[in-house]
N, C-alpha and C positions, 0 to 999 in steps of 0.2 A: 504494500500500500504506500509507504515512504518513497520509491520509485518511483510509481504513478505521479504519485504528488508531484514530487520535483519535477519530474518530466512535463505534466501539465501546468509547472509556473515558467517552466522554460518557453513553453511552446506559447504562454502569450504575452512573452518577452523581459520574464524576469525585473519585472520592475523597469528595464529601460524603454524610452519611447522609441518607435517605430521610426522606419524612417519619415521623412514627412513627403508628403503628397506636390508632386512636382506643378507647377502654373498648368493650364491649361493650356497655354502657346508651348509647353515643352511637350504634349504629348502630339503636336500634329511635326515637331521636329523628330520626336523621337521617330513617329510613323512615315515620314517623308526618308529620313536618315537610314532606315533599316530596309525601308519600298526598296530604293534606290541602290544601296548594296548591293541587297540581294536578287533584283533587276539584274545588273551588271553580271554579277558573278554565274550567274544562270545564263546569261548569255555569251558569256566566256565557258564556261561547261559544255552548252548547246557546240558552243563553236570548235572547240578541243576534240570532242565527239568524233567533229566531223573534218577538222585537219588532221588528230593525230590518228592514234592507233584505238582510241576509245577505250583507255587504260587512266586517262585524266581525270581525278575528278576535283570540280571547284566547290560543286555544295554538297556541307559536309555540316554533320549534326553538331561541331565546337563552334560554325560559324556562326549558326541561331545566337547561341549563349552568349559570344565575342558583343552580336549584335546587340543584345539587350545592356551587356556592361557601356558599350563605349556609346549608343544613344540613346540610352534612358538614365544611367547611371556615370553618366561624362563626367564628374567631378570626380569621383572615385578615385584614388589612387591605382588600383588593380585595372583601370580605364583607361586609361595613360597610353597613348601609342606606343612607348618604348615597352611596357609591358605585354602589350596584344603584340607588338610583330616579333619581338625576342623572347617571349613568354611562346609562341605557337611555334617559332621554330625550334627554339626548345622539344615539345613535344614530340615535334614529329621528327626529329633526330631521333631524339632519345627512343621512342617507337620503334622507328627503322632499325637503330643499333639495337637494340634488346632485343626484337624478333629475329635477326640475323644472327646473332651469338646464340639463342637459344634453336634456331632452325639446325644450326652449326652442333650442336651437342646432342639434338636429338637423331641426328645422321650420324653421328660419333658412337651414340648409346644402344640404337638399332631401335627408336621410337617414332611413333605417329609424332606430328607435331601438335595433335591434338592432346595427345596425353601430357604434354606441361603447358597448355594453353593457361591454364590458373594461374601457375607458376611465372608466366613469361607476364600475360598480365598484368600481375600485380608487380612485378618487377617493375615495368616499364612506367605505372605510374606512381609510384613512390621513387623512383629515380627520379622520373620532371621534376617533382617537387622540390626535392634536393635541388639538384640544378638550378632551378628556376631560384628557389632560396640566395642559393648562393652568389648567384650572377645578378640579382637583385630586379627579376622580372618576373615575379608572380603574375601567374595566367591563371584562374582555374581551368578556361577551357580548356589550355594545354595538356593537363590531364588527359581528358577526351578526345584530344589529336594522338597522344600516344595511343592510346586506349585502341582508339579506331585500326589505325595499321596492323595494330596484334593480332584484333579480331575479327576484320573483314575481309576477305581473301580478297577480292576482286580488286581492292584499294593495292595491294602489295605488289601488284602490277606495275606501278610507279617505280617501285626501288628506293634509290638516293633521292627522286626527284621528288618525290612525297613532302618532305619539309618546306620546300620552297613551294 
């Protein structure tokens, strides 16, 4: 019951206030900011599709979240451009290199690479963070750029090219 408790004073915010409710002119930037984005990016995927080898891909489920931090939540420190482009290339290194070292040991060990999928994982996003920590560009979507490479095949088509 103590649990419960604490858990239900955390979840309606422990005594601190929420954050506050942005102007009314920020939510048609926010919706103008993220249209437009994600416009582009879709049209750069569409386009990728169909000059490259269709191994491309631009829209990718860290870009939503990237989108909600840096147009709804722009003041934020974790919002910060140097965060979103070195916070996500972060990721998707870190992704690429964790999957490849572990692709690399389950060819070694005589395994699926599905059978340390957990393993590889969680590896990959508790490294971003480190990283990310340390280079002083917390992302969280970064996380989820690693995340992604581990676990969708189609995505690892890219290789190296995947961070950029």
């Amino acid at each position: 019951a103590g649990y419960a408790r604490a858990y239900l004073r955390k979840f309606r915010g422990a005594g601190v206030a929420g954050a506050p409710r942005p102007h009314p002119t920020q939510h048609l930037w926010s919706f103008l900011g993220a249209f437009l984005g994600f416009a582009l990016l879709g049209l750069m995927d569409r386009a990728a599709k169909v000059w490259i080898d269709g191994s491309w891909a631009a829209l990718t489920p860290p870009f939503g979240a990237m989108a909600v931090l840096v147009f709804s939540a722009c003041k934020a420190p974790l919002a910060q451009p140097r965060n979103v482009i070195v916070g996500n290339f972060i990721g998707g290194t870190v992704g690429y290199l964790v999957w490849t070292f572990m692709h690399e040991l389950c060819v070694l060990l005589g395994k699926a690479d599905a059978d340390l999928l957990w393993l590889t994982a969680a590896f990959a996003v508790s490294l971003t963070i480190v990283v990310q920590e340390r280079l002083g560009a917390v992302l969280p979507p970064g996380g989820a750029t690693a995340l992604i490479y581990v676990i969708v095949t189609p995505v690892r088509a890219m290789g190296a090219f995947y961070p950029i």
